[in-house]
Legacy VTK file of the C-alpha trace (Angstrom):
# vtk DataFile Version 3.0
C-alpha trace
ASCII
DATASET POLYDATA
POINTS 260 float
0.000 0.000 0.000
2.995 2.232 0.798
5.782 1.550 -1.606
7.906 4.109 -0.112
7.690 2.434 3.258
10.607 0.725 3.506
12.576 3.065 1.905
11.356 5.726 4.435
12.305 3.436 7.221
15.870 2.728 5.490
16.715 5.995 5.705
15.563 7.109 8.806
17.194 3.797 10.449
20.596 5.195 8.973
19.516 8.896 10.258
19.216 6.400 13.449
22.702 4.885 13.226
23.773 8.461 13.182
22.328 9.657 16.164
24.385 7.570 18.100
27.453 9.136 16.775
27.672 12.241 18.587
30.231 13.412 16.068
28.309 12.677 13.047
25.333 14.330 14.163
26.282 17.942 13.198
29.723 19.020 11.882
31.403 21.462 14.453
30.599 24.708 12.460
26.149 23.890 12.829
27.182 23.132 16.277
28.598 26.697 16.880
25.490 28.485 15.236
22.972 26.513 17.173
25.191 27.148 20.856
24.858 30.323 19.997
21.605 31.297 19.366
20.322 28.278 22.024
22.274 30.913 24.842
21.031 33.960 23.370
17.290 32.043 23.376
17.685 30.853 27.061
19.004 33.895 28.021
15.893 36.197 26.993
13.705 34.250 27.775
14.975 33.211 31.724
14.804 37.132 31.373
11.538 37.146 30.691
10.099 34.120 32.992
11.739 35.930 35.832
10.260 38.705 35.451
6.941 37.644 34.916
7.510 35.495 38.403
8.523 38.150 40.196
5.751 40.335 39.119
7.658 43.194 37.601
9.019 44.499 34.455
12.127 45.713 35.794
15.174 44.194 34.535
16.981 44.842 37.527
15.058 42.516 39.306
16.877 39.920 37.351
20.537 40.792 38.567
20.036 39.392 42.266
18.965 35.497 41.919
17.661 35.365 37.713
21.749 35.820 36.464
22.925 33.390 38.763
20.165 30.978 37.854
21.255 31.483 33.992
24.850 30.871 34.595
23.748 27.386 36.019
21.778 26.864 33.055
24.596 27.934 31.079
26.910 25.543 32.526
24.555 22.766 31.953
24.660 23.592 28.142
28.182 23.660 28.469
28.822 20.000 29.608
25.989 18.432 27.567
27.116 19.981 24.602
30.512 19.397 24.996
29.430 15.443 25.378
26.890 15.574 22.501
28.536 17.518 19.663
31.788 18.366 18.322
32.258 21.281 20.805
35.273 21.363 22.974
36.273 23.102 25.928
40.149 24.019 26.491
40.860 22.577 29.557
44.224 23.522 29.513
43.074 27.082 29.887
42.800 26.480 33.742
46.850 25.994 34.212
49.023 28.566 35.193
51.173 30.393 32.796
54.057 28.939 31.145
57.853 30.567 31.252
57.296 31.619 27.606
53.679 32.790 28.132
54.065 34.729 30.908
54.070 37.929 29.454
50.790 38.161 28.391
49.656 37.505 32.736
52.022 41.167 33.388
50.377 42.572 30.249
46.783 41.352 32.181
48.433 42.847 35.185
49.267 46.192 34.066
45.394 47.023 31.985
44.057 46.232 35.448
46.298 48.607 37.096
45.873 51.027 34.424
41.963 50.595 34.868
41.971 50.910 38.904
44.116 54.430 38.232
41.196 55.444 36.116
38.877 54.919 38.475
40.107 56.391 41.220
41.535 59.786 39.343
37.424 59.957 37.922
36.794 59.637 41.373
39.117 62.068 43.053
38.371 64.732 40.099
34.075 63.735 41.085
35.600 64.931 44.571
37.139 68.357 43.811
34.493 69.156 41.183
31.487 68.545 43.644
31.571 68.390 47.746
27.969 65.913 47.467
30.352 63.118 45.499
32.218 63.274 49.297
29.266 61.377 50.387
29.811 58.107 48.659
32.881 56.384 50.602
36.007 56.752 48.343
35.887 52.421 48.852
33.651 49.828 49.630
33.131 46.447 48.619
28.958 46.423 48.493
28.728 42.925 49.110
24.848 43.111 49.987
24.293 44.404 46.280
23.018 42.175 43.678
24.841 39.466 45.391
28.167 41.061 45.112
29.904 38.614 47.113
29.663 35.813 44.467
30.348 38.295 41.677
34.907 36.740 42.160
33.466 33.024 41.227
31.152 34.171 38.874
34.217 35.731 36.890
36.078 32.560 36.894
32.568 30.810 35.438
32.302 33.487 32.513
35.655 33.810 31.724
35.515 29.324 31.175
32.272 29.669 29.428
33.509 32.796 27.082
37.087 32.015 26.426
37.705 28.319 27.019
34.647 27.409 25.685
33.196 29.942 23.394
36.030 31.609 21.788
37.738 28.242 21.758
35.022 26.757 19.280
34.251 30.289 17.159
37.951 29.814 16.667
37.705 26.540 15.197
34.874 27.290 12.915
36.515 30.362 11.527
39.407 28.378 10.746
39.904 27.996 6.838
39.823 24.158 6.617
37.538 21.965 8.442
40.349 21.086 11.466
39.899 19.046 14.646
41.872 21.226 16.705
43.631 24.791 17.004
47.317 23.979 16.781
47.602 24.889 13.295
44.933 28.134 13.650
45.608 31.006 11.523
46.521 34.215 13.626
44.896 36.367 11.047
41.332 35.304 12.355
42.265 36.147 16.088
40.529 39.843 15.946
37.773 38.497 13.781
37.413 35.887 16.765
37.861 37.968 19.517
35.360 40.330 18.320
32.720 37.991 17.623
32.921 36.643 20.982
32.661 40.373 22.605
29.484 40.988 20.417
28.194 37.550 22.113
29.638 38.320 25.801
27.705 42.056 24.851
24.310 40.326 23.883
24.086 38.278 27.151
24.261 41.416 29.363
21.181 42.952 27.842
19.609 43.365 30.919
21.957 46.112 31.999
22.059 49.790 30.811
24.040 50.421 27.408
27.139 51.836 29.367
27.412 48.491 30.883
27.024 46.731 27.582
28.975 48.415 25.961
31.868 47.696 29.061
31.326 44.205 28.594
32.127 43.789 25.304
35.110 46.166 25.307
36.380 43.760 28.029
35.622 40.723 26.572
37.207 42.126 23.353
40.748 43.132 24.510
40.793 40.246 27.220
39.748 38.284 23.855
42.954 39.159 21.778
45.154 38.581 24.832
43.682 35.084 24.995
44.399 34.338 21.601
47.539 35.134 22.560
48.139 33.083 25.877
45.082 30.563 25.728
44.632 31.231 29.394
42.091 33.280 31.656
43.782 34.278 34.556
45.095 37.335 32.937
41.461 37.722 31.827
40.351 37.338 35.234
42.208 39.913 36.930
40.885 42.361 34.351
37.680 41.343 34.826
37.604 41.958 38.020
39.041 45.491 37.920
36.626 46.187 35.069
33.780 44.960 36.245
33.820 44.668 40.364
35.599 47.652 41.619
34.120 50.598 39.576
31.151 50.244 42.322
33.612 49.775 45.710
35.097 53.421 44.431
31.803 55.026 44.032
31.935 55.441 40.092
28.807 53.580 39.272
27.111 55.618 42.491
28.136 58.942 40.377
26.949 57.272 37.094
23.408 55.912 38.059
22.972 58.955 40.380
22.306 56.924 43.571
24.018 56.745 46.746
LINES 1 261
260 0 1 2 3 4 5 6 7 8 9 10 11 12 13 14 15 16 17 18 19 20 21 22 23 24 25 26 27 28 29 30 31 32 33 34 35 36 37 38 39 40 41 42 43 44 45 46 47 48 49 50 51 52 53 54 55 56 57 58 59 60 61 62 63 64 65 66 67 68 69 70 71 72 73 74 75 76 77 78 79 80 81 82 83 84 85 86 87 88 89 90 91 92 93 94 95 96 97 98 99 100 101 102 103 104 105 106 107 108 109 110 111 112 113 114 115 116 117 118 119 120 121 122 123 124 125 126 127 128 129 130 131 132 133 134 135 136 137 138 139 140 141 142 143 144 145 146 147 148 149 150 151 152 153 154 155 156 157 158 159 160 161 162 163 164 165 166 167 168 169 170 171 172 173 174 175 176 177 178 179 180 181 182 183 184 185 186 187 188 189 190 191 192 193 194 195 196 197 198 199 200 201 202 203 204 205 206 207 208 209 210 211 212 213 214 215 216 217 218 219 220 221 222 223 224 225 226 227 228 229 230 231 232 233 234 235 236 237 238 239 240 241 242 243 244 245 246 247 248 249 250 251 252 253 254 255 256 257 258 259
């Protein structure tokens, strides 16, 4: 009655076959694409659900418990795909800094200390320029805020998920040939790579103001090319943290949002 039957259930038994080959199942580059817009989807829309639970419209209700719940998400995405697809995470990215690498931690080193002199000669000029600025204590570490005092392991957690994991795989599909790893990777696609992964890292902090945005990809951008260079995050962690923890222990974000 069906002539096609069998035919139909010849190919889908191969399709089948295939399934169980986690490697067969998409090729590394369709892997990439559907990581990334599967984060961006779970992102808005845990954004979203939050909200609606918590009976407001306010973003900011999300930054206390709703991020945190994401990154766990996140990480679950992370492992599962790294088991079921071609993705890979750089494990090696967790080791200290080798003799011949180490340059690249004191280049880490020196942006941070370069961004922590910023901050405080904004804040001592906030100072002279208006008495009310005097207010705000000239340090503090806000712990009580937004959860601040998980904010040092959440670094560690973004900087594995956007550099060891992330940038490791947009590196591979950028790649000219279809390669299995990055020892051969051309160093002329390390700013193309780096950026893409800031406009990523800029996307998933949509639920902050643009000034903030537009912070996190800057960061994830520079802290991007220094990875391509040392394929480790400390460096990227220290910067982090100067970039995006202390600006509120000096006050800076107190001046910018107008609160304090």
């Amino acid at each position: 009655m069906f002539p096609h039957h069998d035919a139909c259930l010849g190919r889908y038994g191969k399709v089948g076959k295939k399934m169980k080959n986690r490697k067969i199942v998409f090729s590394h580059n369709q892997a990439v694409i559907l990581f990334l817009m599967m984060t961006v989807t779970l992102h808005v829309l845990g954004l979203k659900i939050y909200c609606l639970i918590k009976g407001t419209s306010l973003i900011t209700a999300y930054l206390d418990y709703g991020s945190k719940i994401l990154g766990v998400i996140l990480l679950g995405e992370m492992l599962l795909l790294s088991y079921l697809s071609p993705l890979k995470f750089n494990r090696d990215a967790l080791h200290w800094y080798s003799k011949d690498k180490l340059k690249y931690f004191y280049i880490s080193i020196a942006i941070a200390l370069l961004v922590i002199a910023g901050f405080l000669g904004f804040r001592l000029y906030m100072n002279a320029k208006n008495p009310l600025y005097q207010e705000i204590p000239m340090f503090g570490l806000y712990l009580n805020i937004h959860t601040r005092w998980f904010y040092p392991i959440n670094i560690v957690f973004q900087e594995l998920f956007i550099k060891a994991f992330t940038q490791e795989n947009i590196a591979v599909a950028l790649q000219d040939t279809d390669k299995k790893d990055r020892s051969d990777y051309e160093r002329k696609h390390a700013f193309l790579t780096a950026f893409i992964t800031a406009v990523f890292f800029f996307v998933l902090h949509l639920q902050y103001e643009l000034y903030y945005m537009t912070g996190a990809f800057l960061l994830c951008f520079i802290t991007g090319l220094l990875y391509e260079k040392d394929r480790n995050i400390w460096g990227a962690v220290i910067v982090h943290i100067a970039v995006g923890f202390l600006p509120r222990c000096f006050g800076i974000l107190q001046i910018i949002e107008g609160v304090w």
